[in-house]
N, C-alpha and C positions, 0 to 999 in steps of 0.2 A: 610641791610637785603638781602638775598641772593636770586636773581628773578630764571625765569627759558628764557629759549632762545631755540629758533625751530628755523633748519636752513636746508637746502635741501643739497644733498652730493654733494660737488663741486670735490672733485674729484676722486668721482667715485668708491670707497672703499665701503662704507656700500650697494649699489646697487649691489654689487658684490655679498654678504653676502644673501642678498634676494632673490636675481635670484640661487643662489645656493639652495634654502630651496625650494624655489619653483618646480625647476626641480626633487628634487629627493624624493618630495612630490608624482610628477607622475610618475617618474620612477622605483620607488619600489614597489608601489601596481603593476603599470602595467605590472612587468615581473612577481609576482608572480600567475596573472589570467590570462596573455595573452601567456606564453612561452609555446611553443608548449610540449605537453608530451610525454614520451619516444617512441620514433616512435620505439625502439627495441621492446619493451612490447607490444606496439597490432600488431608487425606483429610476435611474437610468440604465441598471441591468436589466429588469422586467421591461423596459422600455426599446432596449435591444432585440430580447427575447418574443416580443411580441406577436410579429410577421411571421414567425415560427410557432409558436407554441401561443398562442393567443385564443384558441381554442381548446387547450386543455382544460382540466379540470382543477387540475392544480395552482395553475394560473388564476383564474379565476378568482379562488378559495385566497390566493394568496395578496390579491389584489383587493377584495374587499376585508383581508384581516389587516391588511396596513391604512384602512379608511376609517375601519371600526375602532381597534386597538387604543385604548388610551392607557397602555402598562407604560410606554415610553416617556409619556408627560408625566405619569405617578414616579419614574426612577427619580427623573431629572426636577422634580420637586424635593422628593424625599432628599437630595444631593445637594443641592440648592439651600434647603433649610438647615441640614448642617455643614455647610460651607460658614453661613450666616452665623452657626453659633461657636463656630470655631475661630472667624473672624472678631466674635465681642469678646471672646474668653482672651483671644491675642491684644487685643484691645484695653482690655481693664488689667492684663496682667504686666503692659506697657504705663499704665498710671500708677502702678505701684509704687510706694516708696521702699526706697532701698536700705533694707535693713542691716548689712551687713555691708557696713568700709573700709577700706583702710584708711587707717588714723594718720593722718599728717600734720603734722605740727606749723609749718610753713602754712598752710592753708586756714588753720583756725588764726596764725595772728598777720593773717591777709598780706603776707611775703614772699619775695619770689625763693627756690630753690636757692642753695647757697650762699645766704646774704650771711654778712660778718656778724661778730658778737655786738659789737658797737649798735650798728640798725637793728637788729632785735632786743637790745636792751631800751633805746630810742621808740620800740612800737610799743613793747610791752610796759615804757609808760603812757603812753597816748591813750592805748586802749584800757589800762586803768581806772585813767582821769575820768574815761569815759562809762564804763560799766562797773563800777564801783559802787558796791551795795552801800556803801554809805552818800553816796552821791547819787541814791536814787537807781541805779544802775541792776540789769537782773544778775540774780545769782549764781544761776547755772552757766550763765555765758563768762562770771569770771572766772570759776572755778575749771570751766575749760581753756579760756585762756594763760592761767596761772600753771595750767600741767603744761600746756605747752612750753610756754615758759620754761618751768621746770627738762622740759625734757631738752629741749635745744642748749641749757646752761650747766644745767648737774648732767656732768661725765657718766656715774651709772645711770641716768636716766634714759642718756642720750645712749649710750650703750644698750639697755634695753629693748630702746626703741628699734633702733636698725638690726636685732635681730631678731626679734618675736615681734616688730611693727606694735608695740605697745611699750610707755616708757613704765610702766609697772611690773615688768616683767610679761614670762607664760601664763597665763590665763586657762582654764577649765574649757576645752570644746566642746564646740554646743551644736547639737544633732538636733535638727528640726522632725519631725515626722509629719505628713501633709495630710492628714488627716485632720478635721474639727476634734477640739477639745467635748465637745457633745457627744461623742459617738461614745468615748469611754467614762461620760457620767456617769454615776452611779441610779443616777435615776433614771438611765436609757438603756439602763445594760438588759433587762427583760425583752425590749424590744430589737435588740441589735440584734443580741441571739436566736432570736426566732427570725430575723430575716437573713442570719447565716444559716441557719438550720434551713430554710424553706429551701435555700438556693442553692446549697452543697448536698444537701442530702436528700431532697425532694426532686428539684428540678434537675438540675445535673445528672444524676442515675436515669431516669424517667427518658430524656432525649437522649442518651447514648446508649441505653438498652434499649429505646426506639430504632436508633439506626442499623445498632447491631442485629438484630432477631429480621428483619426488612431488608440488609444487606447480603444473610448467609441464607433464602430464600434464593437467591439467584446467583446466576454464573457470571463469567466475567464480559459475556454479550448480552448482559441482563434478561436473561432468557430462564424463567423456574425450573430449580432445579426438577422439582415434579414433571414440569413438561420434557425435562431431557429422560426421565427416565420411563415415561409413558410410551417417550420414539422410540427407544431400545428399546422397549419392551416388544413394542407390537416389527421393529424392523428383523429383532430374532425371531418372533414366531412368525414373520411370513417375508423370506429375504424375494420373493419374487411378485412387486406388487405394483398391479395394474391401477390408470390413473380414478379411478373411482374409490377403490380402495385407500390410495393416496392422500385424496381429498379429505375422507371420513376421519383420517389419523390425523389430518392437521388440526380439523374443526374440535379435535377431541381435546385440545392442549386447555391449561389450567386456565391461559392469558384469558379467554372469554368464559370464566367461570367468574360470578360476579362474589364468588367465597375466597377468591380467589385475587382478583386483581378490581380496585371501585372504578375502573373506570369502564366495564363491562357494567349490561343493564339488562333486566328481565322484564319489559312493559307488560302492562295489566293487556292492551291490546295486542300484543302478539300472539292472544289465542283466537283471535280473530283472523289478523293477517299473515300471520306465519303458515295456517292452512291453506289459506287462498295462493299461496306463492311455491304450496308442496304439490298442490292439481295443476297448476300452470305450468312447472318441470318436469312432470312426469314421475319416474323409478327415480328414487333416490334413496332406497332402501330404508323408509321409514320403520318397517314393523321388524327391522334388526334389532334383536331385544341384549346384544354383548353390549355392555357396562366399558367405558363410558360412550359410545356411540348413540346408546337411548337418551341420555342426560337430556334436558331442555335446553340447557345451554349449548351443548352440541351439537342436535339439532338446529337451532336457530343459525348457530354460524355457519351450518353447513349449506343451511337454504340459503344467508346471503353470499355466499362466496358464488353458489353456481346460477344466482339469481345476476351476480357480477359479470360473471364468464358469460354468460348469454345475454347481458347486456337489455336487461327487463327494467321497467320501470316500478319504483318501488315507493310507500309514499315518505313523508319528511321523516317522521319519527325512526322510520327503520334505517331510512337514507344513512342517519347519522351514525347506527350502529353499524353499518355497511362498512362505511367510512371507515371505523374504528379496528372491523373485523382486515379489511384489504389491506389498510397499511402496517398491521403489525405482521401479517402472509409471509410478506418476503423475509425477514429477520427468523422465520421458525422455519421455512422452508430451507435456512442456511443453517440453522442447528440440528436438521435433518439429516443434511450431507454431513457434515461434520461425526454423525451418530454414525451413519454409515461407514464412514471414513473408518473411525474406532474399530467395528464389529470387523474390517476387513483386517484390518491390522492384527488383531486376538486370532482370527480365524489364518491367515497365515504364519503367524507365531508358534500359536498354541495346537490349531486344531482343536478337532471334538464337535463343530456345528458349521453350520453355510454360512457364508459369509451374504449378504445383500447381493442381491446379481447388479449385477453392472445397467439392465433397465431400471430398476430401482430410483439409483441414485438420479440417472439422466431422465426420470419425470419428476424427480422433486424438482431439477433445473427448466425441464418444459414448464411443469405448474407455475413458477417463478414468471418466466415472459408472459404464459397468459394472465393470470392475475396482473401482473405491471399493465398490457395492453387491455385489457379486457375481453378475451376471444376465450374458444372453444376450441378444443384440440383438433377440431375436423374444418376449422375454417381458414378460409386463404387466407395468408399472411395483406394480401392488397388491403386487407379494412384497416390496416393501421392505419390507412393515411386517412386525411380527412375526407369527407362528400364522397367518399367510396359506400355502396351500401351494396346486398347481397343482390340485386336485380342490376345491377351494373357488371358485377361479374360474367354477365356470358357475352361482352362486347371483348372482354380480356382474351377470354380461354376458347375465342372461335378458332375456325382452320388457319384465318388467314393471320393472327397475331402469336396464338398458343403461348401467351402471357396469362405464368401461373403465378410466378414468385418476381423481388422485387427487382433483383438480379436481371431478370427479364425485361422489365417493365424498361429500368437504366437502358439496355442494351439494343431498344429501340433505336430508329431515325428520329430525331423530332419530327418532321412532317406524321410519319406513321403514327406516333405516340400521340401526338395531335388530334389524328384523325379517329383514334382507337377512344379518345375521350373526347368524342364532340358530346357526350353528354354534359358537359362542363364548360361555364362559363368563362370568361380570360379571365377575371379576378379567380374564382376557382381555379380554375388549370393555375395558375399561376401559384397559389399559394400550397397546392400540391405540389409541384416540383420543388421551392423551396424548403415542403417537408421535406422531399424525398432525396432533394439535395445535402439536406444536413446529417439522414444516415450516415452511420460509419461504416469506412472499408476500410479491412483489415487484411493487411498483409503478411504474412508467417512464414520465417525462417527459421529453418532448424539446423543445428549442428549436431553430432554425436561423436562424445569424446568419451573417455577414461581416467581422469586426472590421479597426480600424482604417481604417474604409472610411466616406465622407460618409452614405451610404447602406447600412446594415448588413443591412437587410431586402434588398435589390437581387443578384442572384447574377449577376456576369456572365462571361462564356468565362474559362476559368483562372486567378480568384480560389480564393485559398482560402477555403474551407468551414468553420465551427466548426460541430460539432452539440454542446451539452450536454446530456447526461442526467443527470437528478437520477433516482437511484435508492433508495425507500423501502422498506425490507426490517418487515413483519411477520409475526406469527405466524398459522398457518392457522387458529389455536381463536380470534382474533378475526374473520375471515372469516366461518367457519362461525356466531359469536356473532350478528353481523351479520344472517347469511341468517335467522336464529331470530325474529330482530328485526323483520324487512319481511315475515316471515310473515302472510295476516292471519289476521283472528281465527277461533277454531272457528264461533262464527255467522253470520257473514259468508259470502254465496256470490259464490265466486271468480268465475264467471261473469258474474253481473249487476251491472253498474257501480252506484256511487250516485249519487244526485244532484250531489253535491258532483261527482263526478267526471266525471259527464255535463257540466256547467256548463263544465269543463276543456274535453273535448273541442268543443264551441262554440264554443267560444273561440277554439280552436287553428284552427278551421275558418275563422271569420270572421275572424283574423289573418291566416289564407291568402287568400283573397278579397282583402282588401285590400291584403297583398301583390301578389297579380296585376294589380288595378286600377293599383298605379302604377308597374307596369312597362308597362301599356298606355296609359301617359299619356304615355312618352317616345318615340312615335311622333312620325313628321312630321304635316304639320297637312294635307297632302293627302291622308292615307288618313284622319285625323278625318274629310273632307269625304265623302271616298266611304262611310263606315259610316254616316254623316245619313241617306244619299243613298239607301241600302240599304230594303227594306221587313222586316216583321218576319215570320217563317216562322209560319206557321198549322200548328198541330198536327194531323200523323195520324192517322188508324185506327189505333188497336194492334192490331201483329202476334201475335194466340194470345198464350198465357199463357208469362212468362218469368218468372223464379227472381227473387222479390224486386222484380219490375217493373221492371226495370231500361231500357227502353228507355224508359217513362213519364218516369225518373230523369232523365236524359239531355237529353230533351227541356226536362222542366223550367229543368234548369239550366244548357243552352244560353240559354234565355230569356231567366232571370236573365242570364244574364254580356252578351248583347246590352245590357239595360236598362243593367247597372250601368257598360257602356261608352260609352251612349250620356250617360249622369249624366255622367260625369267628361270625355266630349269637351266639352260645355255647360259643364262649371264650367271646363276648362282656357278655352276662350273668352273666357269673360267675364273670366278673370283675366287675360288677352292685351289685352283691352278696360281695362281699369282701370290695367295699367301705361300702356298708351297716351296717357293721360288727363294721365299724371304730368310735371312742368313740368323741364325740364332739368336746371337747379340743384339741384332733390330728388332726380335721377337722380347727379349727379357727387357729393354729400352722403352719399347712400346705400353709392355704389361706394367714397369716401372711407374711411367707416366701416368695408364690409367688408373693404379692404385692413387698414386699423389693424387689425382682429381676428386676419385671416391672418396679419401679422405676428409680432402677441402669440402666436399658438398656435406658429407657429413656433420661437420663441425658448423657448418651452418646454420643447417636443419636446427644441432639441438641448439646453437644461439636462441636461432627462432622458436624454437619450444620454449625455450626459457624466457623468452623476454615474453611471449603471450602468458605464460602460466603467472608471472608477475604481476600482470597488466589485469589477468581476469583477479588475481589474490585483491590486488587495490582495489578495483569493481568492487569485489564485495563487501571490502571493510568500510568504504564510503556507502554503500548501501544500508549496511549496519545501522553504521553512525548519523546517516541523513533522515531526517523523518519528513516524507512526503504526503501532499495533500491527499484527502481522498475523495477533493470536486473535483470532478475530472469533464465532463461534461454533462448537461440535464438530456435526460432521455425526453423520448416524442411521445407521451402515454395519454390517450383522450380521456381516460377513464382512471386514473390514477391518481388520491385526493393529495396526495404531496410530490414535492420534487425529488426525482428518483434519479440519482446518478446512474452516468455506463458506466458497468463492471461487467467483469468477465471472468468465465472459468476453462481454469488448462491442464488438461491431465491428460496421462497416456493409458490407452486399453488395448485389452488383447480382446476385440471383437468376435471375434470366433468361440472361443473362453465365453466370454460376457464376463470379464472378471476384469477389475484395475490393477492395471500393474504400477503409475505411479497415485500418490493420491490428488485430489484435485485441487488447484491452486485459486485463489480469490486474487485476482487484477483489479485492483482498487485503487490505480494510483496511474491508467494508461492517460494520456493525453496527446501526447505525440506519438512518441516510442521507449518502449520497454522491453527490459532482457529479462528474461527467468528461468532458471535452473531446476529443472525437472532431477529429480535421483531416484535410481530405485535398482536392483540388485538382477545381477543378471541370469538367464536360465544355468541351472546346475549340469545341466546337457547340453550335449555341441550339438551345433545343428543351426538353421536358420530360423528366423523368427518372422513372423509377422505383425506388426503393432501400431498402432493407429495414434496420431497428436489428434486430442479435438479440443477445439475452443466455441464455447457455446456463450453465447450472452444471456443476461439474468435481466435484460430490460425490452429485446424486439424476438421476433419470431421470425424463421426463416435465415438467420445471418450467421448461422452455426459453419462451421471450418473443420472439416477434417481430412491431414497429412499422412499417408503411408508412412511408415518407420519400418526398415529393414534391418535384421539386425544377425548378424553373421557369429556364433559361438564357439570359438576355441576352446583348445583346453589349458589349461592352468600351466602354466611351466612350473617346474619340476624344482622343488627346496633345494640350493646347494647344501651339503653337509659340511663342505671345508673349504671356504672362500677362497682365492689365492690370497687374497688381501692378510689374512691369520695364519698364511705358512711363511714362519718364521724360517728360512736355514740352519743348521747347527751352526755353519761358520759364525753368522751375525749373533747369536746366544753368547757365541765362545769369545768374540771381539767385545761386547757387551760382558760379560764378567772379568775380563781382562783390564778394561777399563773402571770397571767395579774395585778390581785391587791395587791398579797403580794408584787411585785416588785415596784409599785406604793407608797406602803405605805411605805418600808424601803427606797424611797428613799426622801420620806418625809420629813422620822424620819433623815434622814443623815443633810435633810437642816436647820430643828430644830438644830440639835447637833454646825450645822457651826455655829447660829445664834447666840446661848450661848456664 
C-alpha cells in the first residue's frame, strides 16, 4: 500500500519556488498603490491653476514641495529594487532542474509513441550493445533502459505503468516542504526559536497594540476624542457664544497640545515672541486664569490663529507652527458643528438644558471662511481678491459706486468697474477679474413636499418634512457676462420706455383689471343687488393743484371700476338667467361629463405622483450606491497653507427661534449640480410658519444664501377605526363557509369512491 513521506528541501529548489511567490505577492500590489503618479499631470493642473490662484499660499508651498520632494524617487527605487529581485528569484527558479517527471518509457529507449513489439525489442538491443556494463557502458542508464524495457514487454509491468505512470506499481507520496533542511537542525533550533519568539511574541503585540491604543484616541474624522469632549463641554456651559469666545474654545483643543499630538511644538523662543505678538493684538483675554484657556499651548495657538486673521507678519519659526495651527482650524471647527448638531438633538428629544443657539453654530461656519481667507470678522469681503488692500477700499464704498460686497463689485458696467479701479494696473485689473471670475454662484431651488403621504403637498401636525434643494453652482464671469448682456444699448434712453414696452405695461394693467373684475364676480348676489341699487358719484371741484393730478386720477378710475362692476353684475345675471333656462337632463349630462373629467384628471395627477415618487426612490438608492469625489473645486484663499476645496452647508432655521429646525448638511461633492434632502418633523400646531433655507460656504466670505420657507400646518386627519376595505358583508362570510363545505363534502364523497 502506497504511504505518504514529508521531507524538508535539501537542496534548496522548492524554497526557491516560495520565496519567489512570496515576493512578488508584495511587489505587485505594492507598485500598483505605492508608484508615484504622473508627476507630468498635476504639474499641468498647477499649470492650469496658475493665472488664478498663482498667488496663493498654498500654491506656492505646493510648488516648491514637488521641486524639493525626493519621497517620489525613494518609492520608485525601493519598487525598482524589488522588481529586480523578483525578476532573479523568476530567473533562477526557471534554471532549475526538474525534479518531478513523468516516466515514459518510449522516451528513455528514444521511440516514438506506439511503436510495435518488434522495434522495441530491435532498440532495446542496440541500446544494450551500447550501454552494457560489460562493454564498458554506464550503469544507471542500463538499468533504466532495461525497466523500460521491462515495462513496454512484461503485461503487469506495462499495466502498472498506464496507471500509476510507474511500471513498479503505486509508489509512497512524497510531500516537499519548502523550507531549508537547516532551519529544523538540531543545531539551529536555539536560534530559530528565538527569532520566532522575537517576531510573534515581541514584535507583532508591540505594532498592533501600537495601532490599537493610537486608533481609539480618535474618532472617525480623526479628531481626539478629548477634543470632542472639551467642545461639549464648553458648548453646554455656554450655548450662546460670541466669536472671541469661539476662538479661545478652538485654541483650547488637545491637536496643539504637544502631550498630545508630536506634531505640535513648544519653542524655547516663544517666550520671547509670543509676547511681542499679545502687545501687537491687543485684548485677547490673556490673564483668563479658566484651565485649559491659560495652558501655554493654548495660548500660543490662540495668538497665532488671530495673528492669522489680521493677517500680521510673524517670523519663520512661528510661521511654521501657524501653518500647522490654520490648517488643522477647519477639520475642528467641523467637529464643532457636528457637537452642536448632537446637543440640539438631546435638547429636543430629551429636554432638561439649551440647546446651542442657532449664532453659535453659524460663527463656528463664519470662523471657518475667515481662517480659510485670512480676514477679520469686521473686514470687507473685497480683500479676498488680490492687490486689494484696506486704503483702496474708500474708491469702493464712495456715493458714487457704494460697492461693498462682491455681488456688487460683478454688478458693475465694466467701464464703471474700470474706472472704480484705476488704482490697478491692466495686468492687475486683469488677474482680479479672473479671480473674481472664478467665484461661484449658486443658484437654490427648493421644493417642499411630504413623501409617502396620499397628499404630498398637505403638511400636517408632526409629519415629516422633505425640503429638496437642487443646487447649481456657476462661475461669477458668466453672471457678470450676463449683466453685459441685459445692458441696453448706448442709444437707447434708460429712462424712457419704448413702445413695445409701453404696450407690455397695458397689458399688465388691463390683466389687472380683469383680474379684479372676477374676483368681484364671486360676491353674493345680494350686494350685486344693492351696487344696481347704488347711484353713480358725480365728480368734484378739484382741490388746488396736486403732483401729477392725482385726485382727478382717482376719481376717474373709481368710475371706471363702478362701470366695469356694474358690466359684469349684468352679465353675471344673465348668465344665472340662461342656466335657468337649462332643461334637467342637460343639467345631470353636463354634471356627468364633468365628473368623467374630474376623474380622468385625477387618475393622472396620481400617475404623476407616482412615477416622480419612483423616480426620486431610484435618486436615492444610486446616491447610496455611488460614491462621489469630494474635489469639487480649489477655493481662492491667499493665506491658506494647503488646497482647500468648496464645500458648503445647508440647513433650515427658524430665525426668529435662533433654533435649527433641520440639522446642517456638509455639500462635499458640489461641482456642477446637487440635490439634497433636507428632513425634519413638522410643528405639532397648525398655524403658519416661517423658516429660512441658508447655505453658507466654509471657503469665501460674503457668498452666504438665504431662502424664506413658508410653511402652512394642518391638522392631522383623523384614524379610521373600520376601514371599508375590512367590512366584510355577512352574505360574502356565509358564501365563503358554504364553499367551505361543499369542498369538504366532495372530498368526502372522493374517499367513499377510493373505499369502494
Amino acid at each position: 500500500m502506497a504511504g505518504q513521506q514529508f521531507q524538508y528541501d535539501d537542496s534548496g529548489n522548492t524554497f526557491f519556488y516560495f520565496l519567489t511567490s512570496f515576493v512578488g505577492l508584495i511587489v505587485i500590489p505594492a507598485t500598483y498603490y505605492l508608484w508615484p503618479r504622473d508627476q507630468n499631470a498635476e504639474q499641468l493642473r498647477l499649470k492650469s491653476l496658475r493665472r488664478v490662484h498663482g498667488r496663493c499660499l498654498w500654491y506656492r508651498l505646493r510648488l516648491m514641495k514637488s521641486q524639493q520632494s525626493i519621497v517620489p524617487t525613494l518609492k520608485k527605487t525601493a519598487l525598482l529594487f524589488g522588481w529586480a529581485v523578483f525578476l532573479l528569484l523568476a530567473y533562477k527558479v526557471s534554471k532549475l532542474d526538474r525534479e518531478y517527471q513523468e516516466y515514459n518509457p518510449y522516451e528513455v529507449l528514444s521511440l516514438d509513441p506506439g511503436s510495435s513489439l518488434s522495434e522495441i525489442k530491435k532498440q532495446y538491443r542496440v541500446l544494450s550493445l551500447q550501454f552494457h556494463p560489460d562493454r564498458g557502458g554506464d550503469e544507471a542508464t542500463f538499468m533504466r533502459i532495461a525497466k523500460a524495457y521491462a515495462a513496454l514487454t512484461n503485461e503487469q509491468s506495462r499495466k502498472n505503468w498506464e496507471m500509476y505512470g510507474n511500471p513498479d506499481g503505486p509508489g509512497a507520496t512524497s510531500f516537499g516542504i519548502a523550507l531549508p533542511a537547516w532551519i529544523v537542525d538540531q543545531k539551529n533550533s536555539m536560534l530559530v526559536l528565538l527569532v520566532y519568539g522575537l517576531a510573534f511574541m515581541v514584535i507583532l503585540p508591540v505594532v498592533v497594540g501600537t495601532w490599537w491604543y493610537r486608533s481609539i484616541r480618535y474618532s472617525g474624522d480623526q479628531i481626539l476624542i478629548n477634543t470632542t469632549q472639551l467642545f461639549m463641554h464648553f458648548m453646554y456651559k455656554t450655548p450662546n457664544m460670541n466669536m472671541k469666545r469661539l476662538a479661545m474654545v478652538l485654541t483650547a483643543a488637545f491637536e496643539f497640545d504637544p502631550r498630545n499630538n508630536k506634531e505640535a511644538t513648544i519653542r524655547p523662543t516663544d517666550n520671547i515672541e509670543v509676547p511681542q505678538l499679545i502687545r501687537e493684538l491687543g485684548n485677547i483675554n490673556v490673564k483668563k486664569k479658566e484651565p485649559p484657556f491659560c495652558y501655554p499651548y493654548s495660548l500660543k495657538a490662540r495668538v497665532l490663529v488671530l495673528s492669522h486673521l489680521a493677517r500680521m507678519d510673524v517670523s519663520e519659526e512661528l510661521e511654521e507652527d501657524q501653518r500647522f495651527v490654520v490648517r488643522k482650524s477647519p477639520a475642528l471647527l467641523q467637529e464643532m458643528i457636528n457637537v452642536g448638531c448632537q446637543l440640539t438633538m438631546m435638547a429636543n428629544s430629551r429636554g432638561g438644558f439649551h440647546a446651542p443657539r442657532l449664532v453659535t453654530i453659524e460663527n463656528c461656519m463664519k470662523l471657518t471662511q475667515m481662517i480659510v481667507q485670512g480676514l477679520q470678522e469686521s473686514k470687507s469681503p473685497l480683500l479676498q481678491l488680490p492687490h486689494f488692500e484696506e486704503e483702496h477700499l474708500r474708491y469702493c464704498i464712495s456715493k458714487k459706486y457704494k460697492v461693498r460686497s462682491l455681488q456688487d463689485l460683478v454688478s458693475l458696467k465694466d467701464s464703471d468697474r474700470r474706472s472704480m479701479l484705476r488704482f490697478l494696473g491692466e495686468e492687475k485689473y486683469d488677474e482680479v477679474m479672473a479671480v473674481l471670475g472664478s467665484f461661484p454662484h449658486i443658484t437654490m431651488d427648493t421644493k417642499l413636499q411630504v413623501l409617502d403621504d396620499e397628499d404630498s403637498s398637505n403638511i400636517t401636525a408632526g409629519s415629516i418634512v422633505t425640503v429638496t434643494v437642487t443646487l447649481t453652482r456657476k462661475r461669477m464671469v458668466e453672471v457678470f457676462e450676463k449683466e453685459q448682456e441685459s445692458l441696453p444699448c448706448p442709444g437707447e434712453e434708460v429712462g424712457a420706455p419704448t413702445e413695445e414696452a409701453q404696450g407690455d405695461v397695458n397689458k399688465a394693467k388691463a390683466k389687472q383689471v380683469w383680474q379684479n373684475k372676477s374676483k368681484g364676480t364671486k360676491k353674493t348676489a345680494k350686494s350685486k343687488k344693492k351696487k344696481l341699487t347704488k347711484k353713480k358719484a358725480t365728480p368734484g371741484p378739484v382741490k388746488g393743484k396736486q403732483a401729477n393730478g392725482s385726485v382727478a386720477g382717482n376719481e376717474v378710475a373709481s368710475a371706471a371700476k363702478e362701470e366695469e362692476e356694474e358690466i359684469s353684475d349684468k352679465g353675471s345675471e344673465s348668465d344665472e338667467g340662461e342656466t335657468n333656462k337649462d332643461s334637467p337632463s342637460e343639467r345631470d349630462e353636463d354634471s356627468d361629463k364633468q365628473s368623467d373629467t374630474e376623474v380622468d384628471e385625477m387618475a393622472g395627477d396620481d400617475e404623476e405622483e407616482w412615477e416622480a415618487l419612483q423616480q426620486s426612490i431610484q435618486r436615492r438608492e444610486r446616491a447610496l450606491l455611488e460614491t462621489k469625489s469630494k474635489v469639487t473645486h480649489a477655493a481662492y484663499s491667499l493665506y491658506y497653507p494647503e488646497e482647500k476645496q468648496e464645500w458648503w452647508w445647508l440647513y433650515i432655521a427658524d430665525r426668529r427661534d435662533q433654533t435649527l429646525v433641520s440639522m446642517p448638511y456638509h455639500v462635499c461633492t458640489l461641482k456642477d449640480t446637487e440635490e439634497v434632502e433636507l428632513k425634519f418633523p413638522a410643528p405639532s400646531k397648525t398655524g403658519n410658519y416661517q423658516y429660512s433655507v441658508i447655505l453658507r460656504s466654509d471657503s469665501y466670505l460674503g457668498l452666504d444664501q438665504i431662502k424664506p420657507l413658508k410653511l402652512e400646518v394642518h391638522e392631522a386627519k383623523a384614524m379610521l377605526d373600520n376601514h371599508p376595505q375590512w367590512d366584510i358583508p355577512d352574505t360574502e362570510e356565509d358564501d365563503e363557509e358554504q364553499e367551505d363545505s361543499e369542498g369538504i363534502e366532495e372530498s368526502e364523497d372522493d374517499d367513499d369512491d377510493d373505499n369502494d
